[in-house]
N, C-alpha and C positions, 0 to 999 in steps of 0.2 A: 142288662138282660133281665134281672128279676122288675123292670118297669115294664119291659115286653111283655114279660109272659102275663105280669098281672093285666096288662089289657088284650092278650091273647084271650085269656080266661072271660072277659067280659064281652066276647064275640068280637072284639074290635082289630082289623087286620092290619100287623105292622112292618114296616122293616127297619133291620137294625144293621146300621153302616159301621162296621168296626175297624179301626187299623189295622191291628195285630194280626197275627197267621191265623191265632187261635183264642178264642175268648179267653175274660178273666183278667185281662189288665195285668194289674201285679201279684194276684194269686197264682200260682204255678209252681207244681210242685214236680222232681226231677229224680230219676233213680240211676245213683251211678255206684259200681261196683260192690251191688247189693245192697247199698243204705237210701236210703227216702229223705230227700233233703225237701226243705219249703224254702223259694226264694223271697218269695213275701209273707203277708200274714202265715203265723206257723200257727193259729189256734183260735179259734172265737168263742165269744160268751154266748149264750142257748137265749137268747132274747126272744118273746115270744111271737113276732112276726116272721124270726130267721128259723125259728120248728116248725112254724104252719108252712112254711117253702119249701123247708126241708120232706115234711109230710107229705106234703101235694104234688113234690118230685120225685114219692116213694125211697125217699135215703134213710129210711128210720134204721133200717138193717143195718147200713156202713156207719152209722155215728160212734164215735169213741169219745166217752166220758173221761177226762182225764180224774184224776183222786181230788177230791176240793178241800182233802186237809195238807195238799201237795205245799208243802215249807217253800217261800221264799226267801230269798238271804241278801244280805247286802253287805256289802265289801267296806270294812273299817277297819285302819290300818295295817291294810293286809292280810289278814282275817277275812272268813264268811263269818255272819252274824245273822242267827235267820230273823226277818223282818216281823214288825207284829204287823196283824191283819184285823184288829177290832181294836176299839177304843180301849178298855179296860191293859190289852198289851202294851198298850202307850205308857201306861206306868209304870211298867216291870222290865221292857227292853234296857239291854247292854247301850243301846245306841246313843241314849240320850241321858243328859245330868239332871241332877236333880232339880232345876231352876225352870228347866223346858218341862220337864213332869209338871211341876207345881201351876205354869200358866195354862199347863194343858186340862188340869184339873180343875184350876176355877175360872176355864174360861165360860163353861156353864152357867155359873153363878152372877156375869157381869153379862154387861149390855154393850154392845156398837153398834155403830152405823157403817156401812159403806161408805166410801165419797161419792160425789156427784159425777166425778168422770171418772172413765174408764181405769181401771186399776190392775195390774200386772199380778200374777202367782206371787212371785216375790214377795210384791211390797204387800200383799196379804198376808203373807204368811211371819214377815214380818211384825209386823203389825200387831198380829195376834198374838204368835206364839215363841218371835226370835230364831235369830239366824241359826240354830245349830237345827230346830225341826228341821229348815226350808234345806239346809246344805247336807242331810243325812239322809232324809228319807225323800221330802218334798218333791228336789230337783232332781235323782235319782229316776222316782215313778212318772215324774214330765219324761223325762228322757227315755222312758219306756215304751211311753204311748204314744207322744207327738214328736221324739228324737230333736224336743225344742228346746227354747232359752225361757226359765221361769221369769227371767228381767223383763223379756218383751210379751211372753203370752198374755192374753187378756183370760184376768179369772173368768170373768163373765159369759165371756165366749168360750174356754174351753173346759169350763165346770161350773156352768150354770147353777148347780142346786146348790154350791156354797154360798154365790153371792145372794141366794134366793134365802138361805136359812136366817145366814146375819140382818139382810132388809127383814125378813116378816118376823125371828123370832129373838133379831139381836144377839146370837149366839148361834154359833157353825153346829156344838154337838148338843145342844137343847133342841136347833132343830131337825137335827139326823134322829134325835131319839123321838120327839112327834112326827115324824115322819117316817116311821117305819112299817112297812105292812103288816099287816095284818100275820097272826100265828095260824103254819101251815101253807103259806105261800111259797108255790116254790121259788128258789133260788136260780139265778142265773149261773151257769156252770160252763166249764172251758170244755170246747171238745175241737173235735177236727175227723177226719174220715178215714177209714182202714184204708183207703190208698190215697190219701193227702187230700192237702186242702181244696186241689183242681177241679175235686168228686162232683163240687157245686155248680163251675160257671161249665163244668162236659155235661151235667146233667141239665142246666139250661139250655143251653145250644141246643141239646137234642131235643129237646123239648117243643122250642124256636124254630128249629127247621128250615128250611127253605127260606124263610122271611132274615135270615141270617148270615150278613155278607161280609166277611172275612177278608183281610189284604184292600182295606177301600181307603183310599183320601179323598176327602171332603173339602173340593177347590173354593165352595163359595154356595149360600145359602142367602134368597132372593125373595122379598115378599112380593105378593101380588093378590089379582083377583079372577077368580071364576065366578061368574052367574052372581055375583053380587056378594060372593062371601068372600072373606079372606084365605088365603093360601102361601105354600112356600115353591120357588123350585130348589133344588137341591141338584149341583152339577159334582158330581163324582167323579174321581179316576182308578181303574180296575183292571189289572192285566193289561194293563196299554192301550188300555179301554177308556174311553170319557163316555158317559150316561148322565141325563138330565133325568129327577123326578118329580112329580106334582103332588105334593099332599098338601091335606089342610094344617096338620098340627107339624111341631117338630118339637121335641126334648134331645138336649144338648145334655150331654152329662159326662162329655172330655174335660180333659185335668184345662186350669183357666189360659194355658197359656194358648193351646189349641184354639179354645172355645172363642178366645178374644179374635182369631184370628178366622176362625167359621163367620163369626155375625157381625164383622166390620161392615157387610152391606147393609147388615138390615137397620142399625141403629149406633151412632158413636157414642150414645150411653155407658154401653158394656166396655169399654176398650179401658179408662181411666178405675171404676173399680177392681177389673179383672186384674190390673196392673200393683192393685194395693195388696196382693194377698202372694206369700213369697212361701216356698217349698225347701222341708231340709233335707240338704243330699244326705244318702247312706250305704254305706258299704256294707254287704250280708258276706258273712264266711262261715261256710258251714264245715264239718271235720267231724271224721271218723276215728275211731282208737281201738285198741285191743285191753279189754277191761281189764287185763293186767299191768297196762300202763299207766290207770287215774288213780291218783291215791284217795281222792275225794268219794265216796261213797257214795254222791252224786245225785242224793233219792229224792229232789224237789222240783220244782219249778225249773232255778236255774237262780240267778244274782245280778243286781244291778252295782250301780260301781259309780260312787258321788265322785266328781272333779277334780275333788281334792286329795286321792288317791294319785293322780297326777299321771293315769290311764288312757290308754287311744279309745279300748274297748267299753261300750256303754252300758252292756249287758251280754248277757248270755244266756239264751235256753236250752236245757237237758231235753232232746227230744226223745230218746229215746228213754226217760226218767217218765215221763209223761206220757205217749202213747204205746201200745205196742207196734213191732213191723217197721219201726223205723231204720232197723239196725240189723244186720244179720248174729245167728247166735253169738257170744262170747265178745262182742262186740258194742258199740257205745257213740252217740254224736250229739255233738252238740250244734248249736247254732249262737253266733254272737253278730253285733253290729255295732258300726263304727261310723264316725263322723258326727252328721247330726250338726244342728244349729252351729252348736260352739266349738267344731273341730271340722268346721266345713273343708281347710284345705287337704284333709288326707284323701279327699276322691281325686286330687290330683298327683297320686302315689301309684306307679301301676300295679298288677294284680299280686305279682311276688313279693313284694314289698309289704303292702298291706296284709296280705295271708301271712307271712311268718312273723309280722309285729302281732297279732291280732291272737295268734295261734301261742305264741310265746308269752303274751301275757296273759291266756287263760289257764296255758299249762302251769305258770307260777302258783295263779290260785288255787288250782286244781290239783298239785302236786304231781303234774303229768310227764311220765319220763321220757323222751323222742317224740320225732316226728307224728303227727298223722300218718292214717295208712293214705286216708284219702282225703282230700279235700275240693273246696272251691270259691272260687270268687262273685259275686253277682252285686254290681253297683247300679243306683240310682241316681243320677243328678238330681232328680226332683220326686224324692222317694213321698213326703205327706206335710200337706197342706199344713201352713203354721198361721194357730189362731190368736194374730198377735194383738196389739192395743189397736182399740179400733174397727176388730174385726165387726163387730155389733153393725154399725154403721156399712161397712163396707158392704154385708148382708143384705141393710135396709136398702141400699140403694141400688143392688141389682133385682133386687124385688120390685123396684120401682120401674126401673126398668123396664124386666118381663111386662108389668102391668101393665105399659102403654103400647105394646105387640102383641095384639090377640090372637091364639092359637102358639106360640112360643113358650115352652117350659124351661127352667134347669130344674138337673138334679146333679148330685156327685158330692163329693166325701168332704169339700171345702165350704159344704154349707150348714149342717147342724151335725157333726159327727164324722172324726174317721173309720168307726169300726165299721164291721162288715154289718155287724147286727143295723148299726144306727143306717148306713147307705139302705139297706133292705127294707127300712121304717119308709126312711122317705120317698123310694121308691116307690111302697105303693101308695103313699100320700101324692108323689104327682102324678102316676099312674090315674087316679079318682082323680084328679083335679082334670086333666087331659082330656078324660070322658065325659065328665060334665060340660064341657067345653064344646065339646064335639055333637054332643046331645043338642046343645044351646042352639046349636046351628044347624043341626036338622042333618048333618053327613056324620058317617063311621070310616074315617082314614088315616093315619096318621103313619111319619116315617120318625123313626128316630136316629138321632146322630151318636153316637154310642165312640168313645174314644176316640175318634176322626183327629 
């Protein structure tokens, strides 16, 4: 939707074919007996193309700043331990011996190289700094962001500017420290919206309008030609309804198992990359309490939880620690998730089951006496794209792909970035690319395939 509108905005008229009842894919956020749960993303970084959207959707008013000296903590030994968050706390954490200190200190002072292929989190981090960083903090914050396996992610692909600092300055924080903005810049900061994250893709929609087609399956996507240019048809089903459309461009930006199965006509290129790129399921439980049931004081972020704690649970956020409105007075919720790359069979646990392991190992952390008041389940089979070894490649070659189908874009979260911020970048980079395109050939139309 933020590709829509950006070529809304450019005069270029669209339509956008969505699955779902209701935009927003896996953002949705739900209110049940009085607390504000997020089933997906619960918060985003303030990156500067997702405030210019935000701006130009007039949401300046609903944004909530969460605290950005808000404590992290990480589970060791059954213990919260709050995490550091800058180099210099690398030296002083509980978390790590003095052996991981010392290489972490003169890793500045030496030189490496990358290897010439592809290389995993892990064996980076190995590499560098030894198994206690990767198994205390490392694999942890993997598991926070991508719910992945450090063994198979590719650095490269899923943290570009590390492998970027060791190639250009031979050292990871030699070149975090020359790479730093400039003083006065501001900082990227977590917020989310006084009535949840939804605030975003209800304010798009509305925005979109009419050009916005909700409940649509997208049976088969067809190139062709009018008047000598290139075109697509797009045959749909809707309310029991089949419709055929004519445009010149299309952006495909459904998760790839979809997508592979949209442009099997147009080209069997896409069919064998799309096939290389595999999603970690995730179970969301979210739970409510009465603040005199947490012993925990609960005032951060929330806590992640290395493997070796020997935990279903892979983290947990304090929402109601972090925004207001989440919770009603005297009241408190959290949100945790479960599964993930390396504990994929618990999505085959049904809802009871996973809620009171989930719920009973955060109350341990937490020193939480009873049940929840309220709770809930919401799983994902194929909750976010895992950018494992090889991703690089698999990249280059559906760009190759697209290249030889003119007027055919992607976009979507399995291509440089899962965040929302990163999706909203690329957006409007294929957004400009679309219109140039469209420019190039002398017509303004184009339909988009939007989660189909």
């Amino acid at each position: 939707m933020a590709c829509a509108y950006h070529l809304q905005q450019s005069g270029i008229p669209v339509r956008v074919l969505n699955a779902g009842a209701t935009p927003g894919g896996v953002i949705a956020t739900r209110e049940q007996d009085g607390f504000r749960f997020e089933l997906g993303p619960q918060s985003f970084l303030s990156t500067e193309p997702l405030l210019k959207l935000i701006d130009a959707l007039d949401l300046k008013d609903e944004l909530l700043h969460a605290n950005s000296n808000a404590p992290r903590y990480i589970l060791l030994h059954g213990k919260l331990v709050q995490a550091p968050l800058a180099p210099p706390s690398l030296l002083t954490t509980p978390l790590l011996g003095a052996q991981t200190k010392y290489r972490i200190f003169t890793e500045m002072f030496r030189r490496s190289r990358p290897p010439e292929t592809d290389e995993s989190i892990a064996a980076f981090i190995r590499r560098k700094f030894g198994d206690e960083l990767l198994e205390r903090l490392v694999a942890p914050f993997v598991s926070g962001i991508y719910a992945g396996d450090p063994e198979k992610l590719s650095l490269r692909a899923s943290f570009p500017k590390l492998h970027e600092f060791e190639l250009k300055y031979g050292s990871v924080l030699r070149g975090a420290m020359k790479s730093r903005p400039p003083k006065g810049t501001p900082r990227a900061g977590l917020c989310s919206f006084r009535d949840g994250m939804d605030t975003l893709p209800r304010a798009l929609g509305a925005r979109i309008g009419d050009a916005l087609l909700n409940g649509v399956t997208v049976t088969a996507v067809r190139r062709g030609e009018v008047n000598g240019k290139s075109s697509f048809e797009i045959d749909i089903a809707r309310n029991g309804h089949r419709e055929t459309f004519l445009t010149n461009a299309v952006i495909v930006t459904a998760p790839v198992n979809a997508a592979s199965e949209i442009l099997k006509s147009v080209s069997e290129q896409f069919a064998a990359s799309f096939a290389r790129i595999e999603y970690a399921p995730v179970a969301v439980v979210a739970a409510g309490y009465r603040r005199e049931q947490i012993g925990h004081k609960g005032d951060g972020f929330g806590f992640l939880v290395p493997r070796s704690e020997g935990l279903h649970v892979l983290g947990t956020v304090w929402n109601s620690s972090l925004f207001p409105g989440r919770s009603p007075e005297g009241m408190a919720c959290f949100t945790s998730f479960a599964g993930g790359a390396t504990d994929p069979s618990l999505l085959e646990w049904d809802d009871d089951r996973i809620a009171e392991t989930i719920c009973s190992e955060v109350g341990r952390v937490l020193g939480i006496a009873g049940p929840p008041v309220t709770r809930l389940v919401h799983r994902y089979a194929r909750a976010i794209p895992q950018y494992n070894l090889g991703h690089t490649d698999t990249v280059s070659a559906l760009n190759a792909a697209i290249s030889s189908v003119p007027g055919l874009f992607l976009a979507g979260n399995y291509l440089s970035g899962p965040s929302i911020g990163s999706c909203v970048e690329q957006a409007n980079q294929t957004a400009e690319a679309a219109r140039i395109y469209l420019a190039s050939i002398g017509v303004a139309g184009i339909g988009s395939v939007a989660h189909a």
